[in-house]
N, C-alpha and C positions, 0 to 999 in steps of 0.2 A: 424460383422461390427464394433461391437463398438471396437475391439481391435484393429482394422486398424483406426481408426477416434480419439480416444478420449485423444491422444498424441499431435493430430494436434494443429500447431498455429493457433491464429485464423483468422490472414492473407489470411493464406493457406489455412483453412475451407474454408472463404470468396468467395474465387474463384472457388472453386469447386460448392458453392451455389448458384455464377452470371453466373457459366457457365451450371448450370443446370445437375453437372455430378451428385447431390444428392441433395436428398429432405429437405428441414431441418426438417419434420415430422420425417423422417428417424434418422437423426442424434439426435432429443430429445427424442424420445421413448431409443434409443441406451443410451443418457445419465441418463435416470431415470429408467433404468435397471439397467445402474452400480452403480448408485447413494443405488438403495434400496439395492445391493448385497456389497456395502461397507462401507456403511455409517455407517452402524451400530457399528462398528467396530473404524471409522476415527473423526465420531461426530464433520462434520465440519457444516452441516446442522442445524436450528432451523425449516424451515416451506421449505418444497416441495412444490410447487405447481403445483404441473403435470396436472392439469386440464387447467388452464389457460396456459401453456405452449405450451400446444397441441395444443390449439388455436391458439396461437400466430403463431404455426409455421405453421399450414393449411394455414394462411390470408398469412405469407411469401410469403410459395410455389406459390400460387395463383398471389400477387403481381406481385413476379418475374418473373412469365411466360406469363405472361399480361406486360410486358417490364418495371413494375415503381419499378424498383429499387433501393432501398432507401440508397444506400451505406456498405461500408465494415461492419457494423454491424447484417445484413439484412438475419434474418435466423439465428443467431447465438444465441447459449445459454450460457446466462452467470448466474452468481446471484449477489448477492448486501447484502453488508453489514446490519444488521438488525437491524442498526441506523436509516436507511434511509428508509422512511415513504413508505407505498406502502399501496395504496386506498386496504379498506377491511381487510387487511392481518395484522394479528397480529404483531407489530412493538415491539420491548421489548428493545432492547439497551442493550443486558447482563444482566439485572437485572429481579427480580421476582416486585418487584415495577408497574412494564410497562408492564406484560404480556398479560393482556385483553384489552391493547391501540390498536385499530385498528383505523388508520386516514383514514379523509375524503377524503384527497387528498396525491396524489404521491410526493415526494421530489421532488427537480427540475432534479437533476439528472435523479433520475427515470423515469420520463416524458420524458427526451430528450433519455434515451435509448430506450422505449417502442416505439415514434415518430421514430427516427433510423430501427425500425423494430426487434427490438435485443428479446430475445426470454426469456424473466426472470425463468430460475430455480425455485428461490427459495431464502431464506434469510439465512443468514451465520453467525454462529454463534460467538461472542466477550465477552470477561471480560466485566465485568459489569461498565456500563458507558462510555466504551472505558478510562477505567483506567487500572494500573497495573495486576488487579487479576479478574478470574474468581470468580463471585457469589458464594460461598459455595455449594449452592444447583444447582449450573449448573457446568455438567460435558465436560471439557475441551479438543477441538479435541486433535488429536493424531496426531505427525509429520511421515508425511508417509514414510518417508525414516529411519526412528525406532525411536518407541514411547517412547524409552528412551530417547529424547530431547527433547529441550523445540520448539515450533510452532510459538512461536513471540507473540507477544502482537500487540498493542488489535487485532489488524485484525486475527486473527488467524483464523479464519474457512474460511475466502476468502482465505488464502494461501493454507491452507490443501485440502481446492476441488478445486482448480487451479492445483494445483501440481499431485492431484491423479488421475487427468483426469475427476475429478465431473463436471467439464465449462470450458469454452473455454478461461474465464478470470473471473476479477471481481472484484467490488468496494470497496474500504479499505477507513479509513481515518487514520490521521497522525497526533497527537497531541505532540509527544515525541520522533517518531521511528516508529508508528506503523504500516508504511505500510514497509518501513526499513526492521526490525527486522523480520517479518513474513517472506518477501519477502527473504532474505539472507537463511535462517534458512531452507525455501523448496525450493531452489536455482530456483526462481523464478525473472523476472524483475519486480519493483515497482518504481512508477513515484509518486513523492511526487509533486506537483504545486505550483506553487506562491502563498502565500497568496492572495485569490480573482482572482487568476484564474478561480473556480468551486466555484459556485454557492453553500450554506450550508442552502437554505432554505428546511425545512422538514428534516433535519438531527439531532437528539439529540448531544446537545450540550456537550462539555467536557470542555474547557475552547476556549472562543468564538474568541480568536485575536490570537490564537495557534493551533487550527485544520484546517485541510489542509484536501480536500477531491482528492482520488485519483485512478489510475487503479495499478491494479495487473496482469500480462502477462505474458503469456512464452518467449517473446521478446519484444525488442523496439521497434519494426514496433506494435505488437500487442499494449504495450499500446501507442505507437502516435495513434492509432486506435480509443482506448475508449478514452481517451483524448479530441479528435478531437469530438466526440461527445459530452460531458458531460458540455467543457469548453464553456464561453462566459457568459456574462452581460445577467444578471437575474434581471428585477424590483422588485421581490420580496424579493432581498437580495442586497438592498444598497452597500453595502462595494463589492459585486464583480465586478471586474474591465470592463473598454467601451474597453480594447486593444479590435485589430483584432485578431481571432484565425487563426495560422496558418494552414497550408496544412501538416499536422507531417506526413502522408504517404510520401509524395515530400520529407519533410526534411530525412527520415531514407531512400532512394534510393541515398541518394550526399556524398561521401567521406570524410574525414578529412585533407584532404591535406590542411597544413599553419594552421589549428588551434593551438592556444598554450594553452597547457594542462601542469597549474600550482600544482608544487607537492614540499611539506613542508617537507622536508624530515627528519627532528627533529621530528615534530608534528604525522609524520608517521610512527616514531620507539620506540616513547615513549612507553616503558613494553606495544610494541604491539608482539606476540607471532611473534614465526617464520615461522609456514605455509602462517597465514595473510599477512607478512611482502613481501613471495614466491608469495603471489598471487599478491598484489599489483606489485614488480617488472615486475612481468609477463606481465601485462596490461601496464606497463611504455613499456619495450618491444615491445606490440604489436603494440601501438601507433605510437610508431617512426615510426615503421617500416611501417607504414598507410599513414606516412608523415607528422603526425601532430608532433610541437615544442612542448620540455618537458623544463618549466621554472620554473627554481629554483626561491620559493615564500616563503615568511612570514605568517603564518596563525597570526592572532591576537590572544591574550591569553583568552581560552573560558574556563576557570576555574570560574569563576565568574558569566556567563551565567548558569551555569550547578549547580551551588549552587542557582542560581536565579531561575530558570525553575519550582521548587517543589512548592514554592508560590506564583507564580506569577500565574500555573497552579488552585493551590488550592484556590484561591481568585474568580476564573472565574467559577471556580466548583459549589464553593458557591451561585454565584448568579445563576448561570444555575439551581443550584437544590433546590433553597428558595421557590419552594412552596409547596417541598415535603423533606424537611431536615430541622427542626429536627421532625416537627410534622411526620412523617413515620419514623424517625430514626430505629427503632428496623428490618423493611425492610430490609437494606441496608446492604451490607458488612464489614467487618471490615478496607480492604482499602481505599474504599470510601468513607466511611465515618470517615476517619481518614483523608484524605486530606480537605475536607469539615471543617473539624472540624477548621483543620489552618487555609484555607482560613476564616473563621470567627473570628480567633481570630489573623488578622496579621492588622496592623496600616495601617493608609491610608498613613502616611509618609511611613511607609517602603513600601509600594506597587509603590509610584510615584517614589521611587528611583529605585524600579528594573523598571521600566517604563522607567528611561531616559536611565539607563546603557543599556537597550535593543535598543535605539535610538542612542546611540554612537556607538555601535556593530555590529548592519545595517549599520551605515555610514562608517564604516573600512571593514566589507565586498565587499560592495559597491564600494568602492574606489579600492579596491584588484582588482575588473573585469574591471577596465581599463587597466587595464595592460596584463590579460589574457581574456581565452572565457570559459575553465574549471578547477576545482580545480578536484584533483585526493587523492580521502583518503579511508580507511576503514569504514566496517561501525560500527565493534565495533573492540575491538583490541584483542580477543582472537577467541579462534576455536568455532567450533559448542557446541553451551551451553547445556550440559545437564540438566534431571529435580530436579535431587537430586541439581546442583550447584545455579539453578533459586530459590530455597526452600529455599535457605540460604540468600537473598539477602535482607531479611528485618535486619539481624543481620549486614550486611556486609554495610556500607554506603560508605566506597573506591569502590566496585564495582559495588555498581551503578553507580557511577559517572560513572566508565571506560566503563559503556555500554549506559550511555548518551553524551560521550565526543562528538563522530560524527554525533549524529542523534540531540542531540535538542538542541542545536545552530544556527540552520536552518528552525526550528520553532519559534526560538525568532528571529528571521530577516526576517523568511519568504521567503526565495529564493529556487530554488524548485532543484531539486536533484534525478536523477535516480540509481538504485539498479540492478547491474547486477553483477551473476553470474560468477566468475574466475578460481575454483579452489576446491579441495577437501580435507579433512581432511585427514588421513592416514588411518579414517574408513569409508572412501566414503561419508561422508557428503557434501553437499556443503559447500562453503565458497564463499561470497562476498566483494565487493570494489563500494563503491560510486563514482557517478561525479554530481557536485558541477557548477551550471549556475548563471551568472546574473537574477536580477529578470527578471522574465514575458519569459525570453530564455528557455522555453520548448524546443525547433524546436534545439536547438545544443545539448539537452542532448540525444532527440532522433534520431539524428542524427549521434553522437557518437555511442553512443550503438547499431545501427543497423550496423554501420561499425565494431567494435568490434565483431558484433556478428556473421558475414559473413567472420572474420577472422579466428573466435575460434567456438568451439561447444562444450562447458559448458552448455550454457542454453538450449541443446537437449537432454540433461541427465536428465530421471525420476527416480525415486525409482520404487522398485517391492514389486510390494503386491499381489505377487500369492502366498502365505503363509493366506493372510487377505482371500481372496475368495474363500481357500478350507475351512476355521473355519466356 
């Protein structure tokens, strides 16, 4: 069973569990079989919880067959970031700092997918903080499609058991990239939100006007799915916004006919490699050919952002972690507390100034989507990263920029951005291409991508780890 189901999207789960053709008991015992027969191996896992799973999916089944249907979630097993607070269950954030943190209560997230009916795995393992690097003493998943690359940052264990068939989807967040980067790397879809789209109460903090919490999918319909559940006005977290959340099922079933799909094409050849460049064309291609308009745009110069992002992140880090940095300092990693460290020593003038330049740079984006409905770019400008080239990247400060250029400019403005799947390396790796929405327009990013995705089938392609399950 499990090697007939555990490919499925989880659309597609969805309907076989409202129409009763399987159990979702069935389908979670199936995934924490594979989960114990691979994990071990992928280490995208911190905390299983197959006890509570079971449960969850008996009260499903029961639900469902007693008619109260709780929507496309309902029965389905996902897992969730292990930022994000989950009542009882060891919550750590990457760090050995937070290990024996068990909260009293569920993130808001969490809450709305357990209400949802959604079946929780288990928590997924991340760099410590949801910063750049894994904790020293925490060993880092492995990218199932070959462990000689790098898995993305921070969300990396929601991507690696999304990808390897461990859940049906699963919760990331996105400070810099990092539902991005995971998501590209296991040629996965990843829906970054509006600022204030989703709710960040019960989430460990990274830097607080710059994470963005999000779903990770095998498709676009999948994440308008989680989406559609997670998003919406939280009294518990002020800052997330009263909009209406749309119907993103409705929006990923309607066409692209007449959208205009704005593309920089300077800003999109910039020493960006030539498969990226193949795949990008390809999705320009597909487009048209969809019906939607391709209009030659000006991206605004985000060279400036991308030198702003490191302390603007580290100032917020700071205060996120003043009540355990410096007095625990010896705890902590050398990354994080190497950005910590700046954010404590950077002036409140230099802080207000990245503050307005981030406020000019929202208002030039902004301005941009009157004229279009999507931006079309890469999400970084070379191939599939390996782990020896990701090792080098404290020496190398040109290359991190070139792998911030497209992802955290989007964080410094906040407008939300889907990750879908185009294309392969020449060693079968995946490779991806962003599209770029006005704020609060979730409903067109998943709306593209689901038409995209019913044109192409890039993001039906897994990796094989039948080499992982005879070890």
């Amino acid at each position: 069973m499990a090697d007939a189901l555990h490919y499925l999207e989880l659309t597609a789960l969805a309907a076989r569990l409202k129409a009763r053709d399987i159990s979702a008991l069935d389908v979670t015992r199936a995934q924490l079989d594979r989960i114990d027969a691979m994990d071990r191996d992928l280490g995208s896992y911190v905390h299983v919880m197959a006890e509570t799973a079971i449960a969850e999916a008996k009260a499903a089944d029961a639900e469902i067959a007693q008619g109260r249907y709780r929507g496309p979630l309902h029965g389905v097993p996902i897992a969730v970031k292990d930022l994000f607070w989950t009542k009882g269950i060891p919550t750590a954030a990457g760090t050995t700092l937070h290990r024996d943190f068990r909260p009293s209560e569920d993130a808001t997230v969490v809450r709305r997918l357990k209400d949802a009916g959604a079946v929780i795995l288990g928590k997924l393992q991340l760099t410590e903080g949801a910063y750049s690097d894994h904790h020293p003493l925490v060993t880092p998943p492995k990218n199932p499609w070959n462990a000689g690359y790098w898995p993305g940052i921070s969300s990396s264990g929601s991507a690696v058991a999304t990808a390897a068939g461990l859940c049906f989807g699963s919760l990331g967040s996105d400070t810099g990239g990092s539902v991005r980067w995971p998501s590209a790397a296991n040629g996965l879809t990843g829906l970054k939100p509006s600022w204030g789209r989703v709710s960040r109460h019960g989430a460990f903090e990274l830097a607080a006007t710059l994470d963005h919490v999000g779903p990770i999918g095998r498709s676009a319909a999948d994440a308008g799915a989680l989406l559609g559940v997670i998003a919406g006005h939280d009294p518990n977290d002020p800052t997330s916004v009263f909009n209406p959340v749309p119907d993103y099922l409705a929006a990923a079933a309607q066409d692209v006919q007449g959208l205009r799909i704005g593309v920089d094409a300077a800003w999109n050849s910039d020493d960006v490699d030539v498969a990226t460049q193949r795949v990008l064309a390809d999705a320009i291609d597909a487009f048209r050919a969809l019906g939607a308009g391709i209009v030659d745009v000006r991206f605004p110069d985000v060279m400036q952002a991308i030198s702003d992002w490191t302390p603007n992140c580290a100032v917020e880090a700071a205060v996120a972690h003043e009540a355990t940095y410096p007095a625990r300092k010896d705890e902590y990693g050398p990354m994080l507390a190497s950005l910590i460290e700046a954010g404590r020593a950077l002036s409140a003038l230099d802080y207000q100034k990245i503050l307005l330049r981030r406020l000019a740079l929202r208002g030039h984006v902004t301005a941009l989507f009157e004229t279009i409905d999507l931006l079309l770019i890469p999400v970084h400008p070379f191939p599939p990263v390996t782990l020896a080239m990701i090792q080098t990247l404290g020496e190398q400060p040109d290359l991190i920029a070139k792998l911030q250029r497209y992802t955290c400019p989007f964080d410094m403005t906040g407008h939300p951005t889907i990750t879908l799947p185009g294309g392969a390396s020449a060693d079968g790796l995946p490779i991806a291409f962003q599209l770029v929405a006005a704020d609060l327009d979730e409903a067109t990013l998943v709306r593209a991508g689901a038409a995209f995705q019913r044109a192409t089938s890039w993001h039906r392609r897994h990796p094989s780890l039948v080499s992982r399950r005879q070890h």
